[in-house]
N, C-alpha and C positions, 0 to 999 in steps of 0.2 A: 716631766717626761712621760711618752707613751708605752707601755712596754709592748711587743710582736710576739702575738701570739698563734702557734702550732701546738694540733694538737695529735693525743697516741690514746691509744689504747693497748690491752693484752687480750690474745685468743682466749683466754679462761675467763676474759667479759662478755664473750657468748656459750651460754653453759646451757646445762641440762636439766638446769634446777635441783640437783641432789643439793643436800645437807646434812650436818651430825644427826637432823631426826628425823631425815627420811630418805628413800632414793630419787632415783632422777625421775623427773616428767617431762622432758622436752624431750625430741630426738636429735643426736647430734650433730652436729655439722662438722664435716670434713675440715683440716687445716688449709686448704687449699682453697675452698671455699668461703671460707671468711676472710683470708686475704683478699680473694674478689670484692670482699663488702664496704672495705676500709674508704678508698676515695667515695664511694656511693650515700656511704652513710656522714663524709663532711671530715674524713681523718688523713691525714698523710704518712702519719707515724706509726710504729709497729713496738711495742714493749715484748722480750723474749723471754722465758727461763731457756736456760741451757738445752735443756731435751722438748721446748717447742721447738727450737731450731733445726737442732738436729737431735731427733728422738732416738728410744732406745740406746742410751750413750754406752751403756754396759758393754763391753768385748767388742769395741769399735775400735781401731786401731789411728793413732793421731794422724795418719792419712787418711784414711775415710771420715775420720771427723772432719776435716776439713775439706776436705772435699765434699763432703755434703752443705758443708756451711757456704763454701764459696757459689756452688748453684740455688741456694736460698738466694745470695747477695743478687744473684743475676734473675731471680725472679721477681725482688723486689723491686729492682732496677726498671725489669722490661715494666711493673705495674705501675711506677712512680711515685713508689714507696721509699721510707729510708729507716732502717732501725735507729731506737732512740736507746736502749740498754740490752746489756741479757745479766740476767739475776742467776747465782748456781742455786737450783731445788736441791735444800739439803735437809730438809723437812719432813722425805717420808720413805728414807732407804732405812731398813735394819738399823746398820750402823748409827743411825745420829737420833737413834732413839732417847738419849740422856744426851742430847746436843749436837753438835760438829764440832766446831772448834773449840769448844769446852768441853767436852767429853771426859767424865773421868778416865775413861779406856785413849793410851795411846795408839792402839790402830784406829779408831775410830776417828783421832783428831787427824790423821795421818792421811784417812779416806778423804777427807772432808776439804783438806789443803790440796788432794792432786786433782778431787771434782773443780774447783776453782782455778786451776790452773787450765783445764780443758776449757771451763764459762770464759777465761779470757784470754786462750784460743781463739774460739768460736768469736767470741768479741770483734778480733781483732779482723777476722776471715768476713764479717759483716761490715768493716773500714769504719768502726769507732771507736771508739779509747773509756765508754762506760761502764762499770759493771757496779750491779747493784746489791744490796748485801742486806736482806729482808733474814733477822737474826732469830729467826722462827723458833729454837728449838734454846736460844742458848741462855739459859736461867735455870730452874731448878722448880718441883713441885715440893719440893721440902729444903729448906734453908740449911739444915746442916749437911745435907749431901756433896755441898760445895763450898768449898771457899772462894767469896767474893773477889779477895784480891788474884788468887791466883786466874780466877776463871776472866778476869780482867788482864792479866798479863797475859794468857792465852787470846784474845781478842785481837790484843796488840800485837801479839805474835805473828798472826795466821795474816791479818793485814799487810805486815810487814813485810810476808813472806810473797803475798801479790806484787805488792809495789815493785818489791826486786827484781820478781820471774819478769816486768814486762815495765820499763822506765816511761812507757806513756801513757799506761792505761791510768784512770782515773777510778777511786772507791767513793760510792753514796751509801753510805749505811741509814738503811728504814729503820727508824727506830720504833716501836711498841712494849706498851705496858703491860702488855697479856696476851693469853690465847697463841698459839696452842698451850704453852707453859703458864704454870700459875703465876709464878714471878720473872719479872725479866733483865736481865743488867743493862740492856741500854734500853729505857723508856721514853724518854723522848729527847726531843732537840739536843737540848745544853750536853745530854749524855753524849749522843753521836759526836759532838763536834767536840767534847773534853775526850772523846776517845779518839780522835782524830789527833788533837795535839801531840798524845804518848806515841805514835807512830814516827818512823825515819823521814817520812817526807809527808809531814803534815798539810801543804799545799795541794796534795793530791787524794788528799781525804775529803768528801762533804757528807750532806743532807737529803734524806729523800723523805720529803713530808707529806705524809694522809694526814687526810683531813680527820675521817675514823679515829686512828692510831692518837689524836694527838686529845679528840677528844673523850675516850677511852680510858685517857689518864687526869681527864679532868679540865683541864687547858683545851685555849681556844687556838683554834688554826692560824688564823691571820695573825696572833702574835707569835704563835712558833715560828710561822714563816716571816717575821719582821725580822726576830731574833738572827736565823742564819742568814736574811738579805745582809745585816747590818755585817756580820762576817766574811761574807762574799761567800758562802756555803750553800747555798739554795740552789744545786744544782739538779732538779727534779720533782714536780709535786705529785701528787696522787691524789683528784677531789672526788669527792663522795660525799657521804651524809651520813647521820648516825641518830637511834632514837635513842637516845639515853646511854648508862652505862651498863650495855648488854655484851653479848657476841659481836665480833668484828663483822658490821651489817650491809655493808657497802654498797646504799641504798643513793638513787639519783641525786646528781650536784643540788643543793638547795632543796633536795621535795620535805626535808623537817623542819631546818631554819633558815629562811630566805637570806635575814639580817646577818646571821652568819657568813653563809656563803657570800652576801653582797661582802663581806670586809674582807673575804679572802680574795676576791676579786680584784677589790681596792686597793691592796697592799701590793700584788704582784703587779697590777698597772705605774701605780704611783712608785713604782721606783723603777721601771722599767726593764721586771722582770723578759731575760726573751733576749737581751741585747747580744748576751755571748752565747749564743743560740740553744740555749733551754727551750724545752719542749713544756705543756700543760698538759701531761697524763692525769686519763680516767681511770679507776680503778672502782668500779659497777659491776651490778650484776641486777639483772631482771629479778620481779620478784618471782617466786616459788608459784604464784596460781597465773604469773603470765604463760599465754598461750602461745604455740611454737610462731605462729607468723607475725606474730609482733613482741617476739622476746629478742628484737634491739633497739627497742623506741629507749631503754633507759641510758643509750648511748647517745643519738640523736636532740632526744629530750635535755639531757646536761649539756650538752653541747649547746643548745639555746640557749637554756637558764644561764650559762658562762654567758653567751655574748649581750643579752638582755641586762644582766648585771654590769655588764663592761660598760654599755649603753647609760644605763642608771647612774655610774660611779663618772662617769667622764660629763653628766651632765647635771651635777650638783652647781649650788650659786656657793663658791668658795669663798667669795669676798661676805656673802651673807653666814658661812660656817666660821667664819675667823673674826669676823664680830660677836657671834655666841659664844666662839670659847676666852676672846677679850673681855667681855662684858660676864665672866665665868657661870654664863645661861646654859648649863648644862640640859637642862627640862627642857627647855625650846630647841637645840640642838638637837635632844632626843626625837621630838615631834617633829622635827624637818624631816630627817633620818627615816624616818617609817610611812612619814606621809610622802617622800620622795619614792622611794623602792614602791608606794603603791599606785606611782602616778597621780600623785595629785597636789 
């Protein structure tokens, strides 16, 4: 099987360059203005948090939220655009300073369940049924601040409480093993998807896998993302690249490990990720000393290295790789592998 692929991005993949060690160097560009860039630069799709959609949410009243939201849909529309998710930003209000949904403070979990009700609002005012659950805050800088299990049944809670407010929408929890929090409860895959199970409607729980995020904890992408294919969970990836176990670096698809990125490639083709119409979200950022007029080639650029890769992986001799792993020629397998990805 072939998998179809479409691809997204989010507006905070064209940024300013700021970082935790220094501020911005680029000038910024309007939201309105990179919507114009989306087809031009090779995208259809459009990734949200909640207040890219509709900003400023604070003292909005759920008729101007929506209302705001339904004239995004109709701008998308006229661009021939389509939103792929909106994620709630719960990550840098007051409140969810010691979490959102795990919050030791009951107003704070309280804040944190009625923003998520607004994200799938606005969800739903955009005519899709995803919202994404990037659990940025919810772990602890010191282990005894919290109890594990409860801050797990608050997880299961606050999900629960989605499901209910809205019988169609669908949860991806991103799972990560750090940053901003030192330690995190759901780290990767097998967590999201065992934390999916303890929910009322576990069918409408899945996956949103970075590439970063999975190897951050050590683990490789393509078999995270094999793990929730093989569950039917894989409903969202995030590619990128990562040097090492640093800050979440979210540097162009393949500019660190080609070989990598080639099996992330290979795993979403060969099973035909795309068929219940999954999107291939980027999740980049230019580096720090790119200069404003070409601070979206790392959007462009992964968007190659994807179809280069798809190119590489659809044009292997299969019957010559099924013979090395019959004949259990691992080393020669290896040497196909690297001498193929470099053309030759």
């Amino acid at each position: 099987m072939a998998g179809k692929f479409r691809f997204t991005f989010g507006p905070w993949n064209i940024h300013e360059g700021a970082d935790v060690f220094g501020p911005a160097v680029r000038k910024t560009i309007e939201f309105e203005k990179k919507l114009e860039m989306y087809k031009n630069l090779g995208f259809s799709g459009v990734q949200f948090h909640d207040d890219d959609a509709v900003p400023v949410l604070e003292g909005k009243s759920a008729s101007q939220i929506a209302s705001e939201a339904r004239s995004l849909k109709q701008r998308l529309d006229d661009m021939g655009l389509k939103a792929e998710f909106v994620a709630p930003r719960l990550w840098e209000d007051s409140r969810t300073i010691d979490g959102g949904y795990t919050s030791n403070d009951p107003a704070c979990r309280k804040y944190a369940i009625e923003r998520s009700k607004i994200c799938i609002d606005i969800t739903k005012e955009l005519g899709i049924d995803l919202v994404v659950l990037w659990l940025a805050r919810e772990g602890s800088y010191i282990r005894e601040s919290k109890d594990s299990v409860v801050a797990t049944e608050r997880l299961v809670d606050a999900i629960n409480v989605m499901l209910g407010y809205d019988p169609d929408i669908r949860i991806c929890v991103e799972p990560k093993p750090n940053e901003p929090m030192d330690h995190a409860y759901i780290p990767t895959t097998g967590h999201a998807i065992a934390l999916g199970m303890l929910t009322d409607d576990a069918d409408r729980v899945g996956v949103n896998i970075e590439s970063a995020h999975a190897i951050l904890a050590g683990l490789d992408p393509s078999d995270e993302m094999g793990f929730a294919l093989a569950h039917n969970k894989l409903w969202t990836v995030h590619l990128n690249d990562q040097n090492g176990l640093k800050f979440d670096q979210d540097k162009s698809f393949g500019s660190v490990d080609l070989r990598r990125a080639f099996n992330q490639v290979r795993i979403l083709d060969r099973h035909d990720y795309g068929k219940n119409g999954e999107w291939v979200g980027l999740d980049v950022k230019a580096m720090r000393t790119q200069k404003d007029e070409k601070a979206t080639a790392h959007l462009t650029n992964s968007l190659e290295m994807f179809n280069l890769l798809l190119k590489a992986s659809r044009s292997t001799d299969d019957a010559k790789i099924d013979s090395f792993i019959a004949e259990r020629n691992y080393e020669a397998l290896d040497l196909y592998i690297m001498k193929h990805i470099m053309g030759r």
